[in-house]
ROKETOR-320381 format. One line per 8 residues: number of its first residue (from 0); their letters; for each residue z, y, x of C-alpha. Coordinates in nm, 2 decimals, always signed. Example, Ala and Ser with C-alpha at 12.3 -4.5 7.8 and 13.67 -1.06 7.14 Angstrom:
2
0	as	+0.78:-0.45:+1.23 ~ +0.71:-0.11:+1.37;
This chain:
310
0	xxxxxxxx	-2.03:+2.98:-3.11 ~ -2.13:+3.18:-3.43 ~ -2.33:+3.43:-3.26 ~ -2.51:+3.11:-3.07 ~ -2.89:+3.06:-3.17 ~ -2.88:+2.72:-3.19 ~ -2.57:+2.69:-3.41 ~ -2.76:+2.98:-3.65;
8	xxxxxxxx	-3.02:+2.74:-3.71 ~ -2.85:+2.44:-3.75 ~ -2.62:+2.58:-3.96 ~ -2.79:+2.47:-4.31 ~ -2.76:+2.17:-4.21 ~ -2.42:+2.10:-4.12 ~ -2.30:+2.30:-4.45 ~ -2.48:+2.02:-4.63;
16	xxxxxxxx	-2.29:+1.75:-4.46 ~ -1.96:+1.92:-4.46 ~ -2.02:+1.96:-4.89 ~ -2.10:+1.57:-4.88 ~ -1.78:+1.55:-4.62 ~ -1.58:+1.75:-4.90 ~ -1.72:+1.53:-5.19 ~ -1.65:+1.18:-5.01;
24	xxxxxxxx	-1.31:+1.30:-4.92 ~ -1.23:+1.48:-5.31 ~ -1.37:+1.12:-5.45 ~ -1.14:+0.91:-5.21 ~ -0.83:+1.17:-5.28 ~ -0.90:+1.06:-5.67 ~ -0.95:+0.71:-5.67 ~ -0.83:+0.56:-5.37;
32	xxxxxxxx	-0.91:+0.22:-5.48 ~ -1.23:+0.24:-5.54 ~ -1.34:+0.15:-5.13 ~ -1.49:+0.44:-4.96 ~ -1.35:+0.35:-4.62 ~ -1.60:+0.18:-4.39 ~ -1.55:-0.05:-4.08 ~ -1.71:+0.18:-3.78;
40	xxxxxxxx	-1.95:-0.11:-3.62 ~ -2.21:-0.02:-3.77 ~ -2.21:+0.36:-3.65 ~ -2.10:+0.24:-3.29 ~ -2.38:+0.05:-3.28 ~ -2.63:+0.26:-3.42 ~ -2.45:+0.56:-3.21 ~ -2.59:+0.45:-2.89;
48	xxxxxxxx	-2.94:+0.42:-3.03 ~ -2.90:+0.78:-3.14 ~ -2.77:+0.92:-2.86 ~ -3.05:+0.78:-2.64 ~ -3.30:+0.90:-2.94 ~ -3.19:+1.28:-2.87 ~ -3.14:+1.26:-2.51 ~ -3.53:+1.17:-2.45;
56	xxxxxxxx	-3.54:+1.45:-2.70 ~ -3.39:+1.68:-2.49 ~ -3.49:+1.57:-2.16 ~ -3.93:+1.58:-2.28 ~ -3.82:+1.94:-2.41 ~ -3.67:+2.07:-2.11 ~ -4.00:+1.90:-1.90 ~ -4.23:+2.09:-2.09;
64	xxxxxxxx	-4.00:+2.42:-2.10 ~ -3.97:+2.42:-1.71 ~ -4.34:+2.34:-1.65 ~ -4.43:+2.58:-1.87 ~ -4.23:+2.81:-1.63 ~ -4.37:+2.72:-1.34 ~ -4.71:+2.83:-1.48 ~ -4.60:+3.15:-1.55;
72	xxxxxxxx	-4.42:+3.19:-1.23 ~ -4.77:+3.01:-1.01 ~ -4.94:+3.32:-1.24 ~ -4.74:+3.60:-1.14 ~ -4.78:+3.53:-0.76 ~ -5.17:+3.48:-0.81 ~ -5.22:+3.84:-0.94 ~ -4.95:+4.00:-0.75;
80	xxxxxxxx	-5.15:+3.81:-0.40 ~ -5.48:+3.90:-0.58 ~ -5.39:+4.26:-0.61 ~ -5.24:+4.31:-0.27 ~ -5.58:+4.13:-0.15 ~ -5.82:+4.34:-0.33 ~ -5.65:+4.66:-0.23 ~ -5.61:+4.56:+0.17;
88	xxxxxxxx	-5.96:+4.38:+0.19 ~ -6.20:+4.66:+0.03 ~ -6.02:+4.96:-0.07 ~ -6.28:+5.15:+0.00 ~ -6.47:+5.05:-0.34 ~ -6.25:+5.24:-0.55 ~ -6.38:+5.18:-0.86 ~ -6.41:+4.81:-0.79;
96	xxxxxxxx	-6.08:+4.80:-0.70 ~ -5.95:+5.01:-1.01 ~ -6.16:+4.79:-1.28 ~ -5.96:+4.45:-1.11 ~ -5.65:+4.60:-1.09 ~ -5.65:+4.70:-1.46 ~ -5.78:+4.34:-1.56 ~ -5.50:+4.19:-1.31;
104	xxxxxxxx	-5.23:+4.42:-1.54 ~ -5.39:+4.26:-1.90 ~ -5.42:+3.92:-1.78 ~ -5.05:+3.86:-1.87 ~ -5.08:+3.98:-2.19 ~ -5.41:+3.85:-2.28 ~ -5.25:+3.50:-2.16 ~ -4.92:+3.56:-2.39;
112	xxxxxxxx	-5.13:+3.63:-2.71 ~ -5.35:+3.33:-2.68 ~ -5.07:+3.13:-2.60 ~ -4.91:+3.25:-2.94 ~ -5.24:+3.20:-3.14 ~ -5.22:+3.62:-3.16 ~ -5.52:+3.88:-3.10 ~ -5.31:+4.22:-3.11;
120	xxxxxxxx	-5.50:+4.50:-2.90 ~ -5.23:+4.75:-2.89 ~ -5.07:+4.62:-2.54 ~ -5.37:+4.57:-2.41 ~ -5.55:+4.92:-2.54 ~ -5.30:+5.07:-2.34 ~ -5.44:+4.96:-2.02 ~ -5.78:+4.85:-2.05;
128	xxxxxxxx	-6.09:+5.09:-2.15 ~ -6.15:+5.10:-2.53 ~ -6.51:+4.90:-2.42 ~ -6.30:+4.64:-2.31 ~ -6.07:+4.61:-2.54 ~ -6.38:+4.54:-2.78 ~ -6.49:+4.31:-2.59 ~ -6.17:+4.13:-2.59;
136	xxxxxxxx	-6.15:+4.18:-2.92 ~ -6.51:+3.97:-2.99 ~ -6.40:+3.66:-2.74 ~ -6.17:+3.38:-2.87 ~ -6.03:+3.31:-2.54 ~ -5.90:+3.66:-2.40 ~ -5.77:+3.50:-2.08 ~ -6.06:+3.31:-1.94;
144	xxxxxxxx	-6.31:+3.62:-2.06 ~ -6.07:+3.81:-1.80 ~ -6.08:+3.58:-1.55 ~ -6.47:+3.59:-1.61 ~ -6.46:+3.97:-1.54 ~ -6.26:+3.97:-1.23 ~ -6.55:+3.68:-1.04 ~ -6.85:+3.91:-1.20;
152	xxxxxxxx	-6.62:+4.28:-1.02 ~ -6.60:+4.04:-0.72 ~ -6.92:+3.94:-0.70 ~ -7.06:+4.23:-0.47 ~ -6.88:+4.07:-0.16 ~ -7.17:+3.80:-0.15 ~ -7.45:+4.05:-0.07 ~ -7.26:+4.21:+0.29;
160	xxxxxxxx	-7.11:+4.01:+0.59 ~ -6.97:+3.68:+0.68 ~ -6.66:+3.89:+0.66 ~ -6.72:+3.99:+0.32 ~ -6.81:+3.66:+0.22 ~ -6.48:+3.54:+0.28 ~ -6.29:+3.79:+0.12 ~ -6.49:+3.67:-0.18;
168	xxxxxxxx	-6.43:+3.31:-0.14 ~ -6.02:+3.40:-0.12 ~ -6.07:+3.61:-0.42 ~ -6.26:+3.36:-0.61 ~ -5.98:+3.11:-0.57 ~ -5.73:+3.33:-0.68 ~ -5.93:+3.38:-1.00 ~ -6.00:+2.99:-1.04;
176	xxxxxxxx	-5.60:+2.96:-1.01 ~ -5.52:+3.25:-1.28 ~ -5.79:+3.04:-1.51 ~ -5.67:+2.69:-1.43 ~ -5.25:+2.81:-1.53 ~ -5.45:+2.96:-1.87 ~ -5.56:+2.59:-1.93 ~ -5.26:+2.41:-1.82;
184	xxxxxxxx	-5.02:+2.64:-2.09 ~ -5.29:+2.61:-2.33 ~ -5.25:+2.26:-2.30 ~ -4.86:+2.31:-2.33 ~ -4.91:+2.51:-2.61 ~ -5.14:+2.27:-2.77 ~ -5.00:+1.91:-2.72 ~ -4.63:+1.90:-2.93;
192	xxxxxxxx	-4.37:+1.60:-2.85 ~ -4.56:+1.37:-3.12 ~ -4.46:+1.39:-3.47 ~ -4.36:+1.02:-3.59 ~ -4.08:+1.04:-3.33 ~ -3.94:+1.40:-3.41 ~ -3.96:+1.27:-3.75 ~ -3.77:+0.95:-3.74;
200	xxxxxxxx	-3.55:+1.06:-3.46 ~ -3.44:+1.38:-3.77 ~ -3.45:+1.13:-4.04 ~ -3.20:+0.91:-3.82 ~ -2.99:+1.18:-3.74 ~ -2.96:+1.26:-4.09 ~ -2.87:+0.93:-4.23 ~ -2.60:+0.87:-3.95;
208	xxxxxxxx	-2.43:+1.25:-4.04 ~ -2.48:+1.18:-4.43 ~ -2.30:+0.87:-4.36 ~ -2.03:+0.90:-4.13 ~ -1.79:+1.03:-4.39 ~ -1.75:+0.70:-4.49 ~ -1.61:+0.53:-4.14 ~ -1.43:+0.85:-4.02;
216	xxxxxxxx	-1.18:+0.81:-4.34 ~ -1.09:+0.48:-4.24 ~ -1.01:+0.57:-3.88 ~ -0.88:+0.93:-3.95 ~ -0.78:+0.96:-4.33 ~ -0.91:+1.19:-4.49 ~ -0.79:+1.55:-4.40 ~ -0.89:+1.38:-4.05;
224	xxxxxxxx	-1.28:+1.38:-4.12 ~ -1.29:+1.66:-4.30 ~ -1.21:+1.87:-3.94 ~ -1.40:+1.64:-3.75 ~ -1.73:+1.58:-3.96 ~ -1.87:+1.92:-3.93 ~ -1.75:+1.94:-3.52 ~ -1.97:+1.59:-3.47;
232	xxxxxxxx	-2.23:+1.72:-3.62 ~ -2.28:+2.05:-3.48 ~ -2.25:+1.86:-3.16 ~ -2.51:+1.58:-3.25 ~ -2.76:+1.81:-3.45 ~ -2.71:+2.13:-3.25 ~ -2.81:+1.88:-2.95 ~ -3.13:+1.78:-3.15;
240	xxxxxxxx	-3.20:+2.14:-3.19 ~ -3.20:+2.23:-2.90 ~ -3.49:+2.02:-2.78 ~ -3.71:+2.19:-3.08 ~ -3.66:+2.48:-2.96 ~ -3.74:+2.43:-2.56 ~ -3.99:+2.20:-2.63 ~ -4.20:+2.46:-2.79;
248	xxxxxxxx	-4.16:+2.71:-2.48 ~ -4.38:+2.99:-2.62 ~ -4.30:+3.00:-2.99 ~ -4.32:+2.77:-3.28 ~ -4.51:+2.83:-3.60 ~ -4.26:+2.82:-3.94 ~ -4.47:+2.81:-4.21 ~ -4.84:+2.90:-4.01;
256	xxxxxxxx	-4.64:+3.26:-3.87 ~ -4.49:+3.29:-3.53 ~ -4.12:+3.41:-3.55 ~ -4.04:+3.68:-3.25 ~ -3.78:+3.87:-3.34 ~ -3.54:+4.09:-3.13 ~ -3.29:+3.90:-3.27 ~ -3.23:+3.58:-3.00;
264	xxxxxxxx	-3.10:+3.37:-3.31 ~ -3.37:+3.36:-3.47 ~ -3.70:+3.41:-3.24 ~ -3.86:+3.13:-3.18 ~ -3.97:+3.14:-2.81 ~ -3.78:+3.04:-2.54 ~ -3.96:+3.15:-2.25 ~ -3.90:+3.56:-2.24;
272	xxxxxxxx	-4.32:+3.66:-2.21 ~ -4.27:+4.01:-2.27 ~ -4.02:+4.04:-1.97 ~ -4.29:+3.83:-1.77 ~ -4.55:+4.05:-1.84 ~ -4.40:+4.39:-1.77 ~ -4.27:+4.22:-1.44 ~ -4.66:+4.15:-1.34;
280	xxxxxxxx	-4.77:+4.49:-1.48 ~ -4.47:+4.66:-1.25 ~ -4.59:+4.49:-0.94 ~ -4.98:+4.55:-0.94 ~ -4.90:+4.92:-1.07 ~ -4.64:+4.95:-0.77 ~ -4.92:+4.77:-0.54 ~ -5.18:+5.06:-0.63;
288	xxxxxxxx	-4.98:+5.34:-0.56 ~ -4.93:+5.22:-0.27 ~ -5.27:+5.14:-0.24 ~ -5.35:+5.56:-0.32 ~ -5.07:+5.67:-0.07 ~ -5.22:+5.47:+0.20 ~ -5.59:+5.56:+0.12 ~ -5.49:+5.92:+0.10;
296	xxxxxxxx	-5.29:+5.92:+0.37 ~ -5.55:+5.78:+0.63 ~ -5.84:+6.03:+0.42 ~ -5.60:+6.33:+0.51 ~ -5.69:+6.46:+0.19 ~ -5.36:+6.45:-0.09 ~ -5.48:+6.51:-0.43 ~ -5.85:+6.44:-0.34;
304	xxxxxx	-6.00:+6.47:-0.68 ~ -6.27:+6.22:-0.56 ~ -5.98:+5.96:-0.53 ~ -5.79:+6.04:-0.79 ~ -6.06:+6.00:-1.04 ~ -6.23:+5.70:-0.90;
């Protein structure tokens, strides 16, 4: 439990209630006449209302944390299928095919950064021409300028063939899928659980926690609630947290900076980006080699330096 993520952020919080715990019980230790135990009722009651409170909590969080994944996973297929398409349907342009193939690898990354409100050119100067990285670099939307390359790279396919003209029409939708999964995260990213009920469901939580000392000494006695205080709410809050943290399934702004950390307990993402990334990048750079083997294969010609420098 101590090395949990959740229970390292929550743990401020149920420090502060234990200390009140601790005070409520040293007061009641002191001056046992004075009336600090409380009749229950009125935190059974309000209980349910909680509980309910954080389960929609949870539940909205976990709706947006697995669509969010869904997009991502709709997004790796499209450039995987994309690539494989691109290479089988005209290999034979090889700098076409190079140019879409090294967009198809930056996509991920260009999606990842505008998703966290980042502009970093370092991933993507490693695979993209320095050109295009300052083109990137001018565009507010890094994705959809991409996606904007890839249609103009396809574009030739119009002037030949019926053929031809539906290998661009497959090609075109892939792109309008790749764009349409950048809008629906961006919407994701952009539309939060709304405030005024994160806010009163914390403020509630708080007040029933601060609180509880008060009933648990009349049911339990005092050395009772002081071990069971801080277990409810780790329970109660760490459930609370919980839907902070997948509700915001690409990082969460503290303070106007993104937290990513290597450090699980205290990054703020919850979807693992990086990973996804790499994962596309593996499969279109696995898809052109196989794309080279083939094509220098059928050529009879290994280490053609007219290939290999397309």
């Amino acid at each position: 439990i101590v090395k949990s993520r959740v229970f390292y952020r929550v743990l401020p919080r149920i420090l502060i209630n234990t200390m009140i715990c601790a005070a409520i019980v040293f007061a009641y230790h002191f001056h046992p006449g004075v009336g600090i135990n409380v009749q229950g009722f009125t935190h059974v009651v309000t209980g349910s209302f909680l509980a309910l409170l954080v389960a929609f909590r949870i539940n909205t969080g976990y709706r947006r944390f697995w669509e969010a994944r869904a997009e991502w996973a709709s997004a790796k297929e499209k450039c995987s299928s994309l690539a494989r398409l691109v290479t089988t349907a005209f290999g034979d342009h090889k700098r076409e095919v190079r140019e879409i193939l090294r967009l198809l690898q930056a996509y991920p990354y260009a999606l990842k950064q505008h998703l966290r409100g980042q502009q970093s050119m370092s991933e993507l100067s490693k695979i993209l021409s320095s050109a295009q990285v300052a083109d990137l670099r001018e565009t507010g939307n890094m994705p959809f300028n991409i996606c904007l390359k890839l249609s103009f790279l396809i574009s030739f396919l119009l002037e030949g063939d019926v053929r031809s003209a539906y290998v661009w029409c497959e090609a075109e939708r892939h792109v309008s899928a790749l764009m349409n999964h950048a809008s629906a995260t961006e919407i994701i990213a952009s539309t939060p659980v709304p405030v005024c009920y994160s806010r009163h469901t914390s403020r509630f939580l708080s007040i029933w926690t601060l609180t509880l000392p008060l009933t648990l000494i009349a049911t339990m006695g005092p050395s009772g609630a002081l071990v069971a205080h801080p277990l409810i709410c780790w329970a109660l809050i760490g459930s609370e947290e919980v839907g902070h943290i997948i509700e915001e399934p690409f990082g969460s702004q503290v303070g106007g900076v993104l937290s990513f950390t290597k450090d699980r307990r205290t990054t703020s993402e919850s979807l693992p980006l990086l990973k996804f990334c790499k994962q596309i990048q593996g499969d279109i750079q696995q898809i052109e080699e196989k794309w080279i083997t083939a094509h220098k294969s059928r050529l009879g010609s290994v280490g053609s330096p007219d290939f290999a420098n397309a």
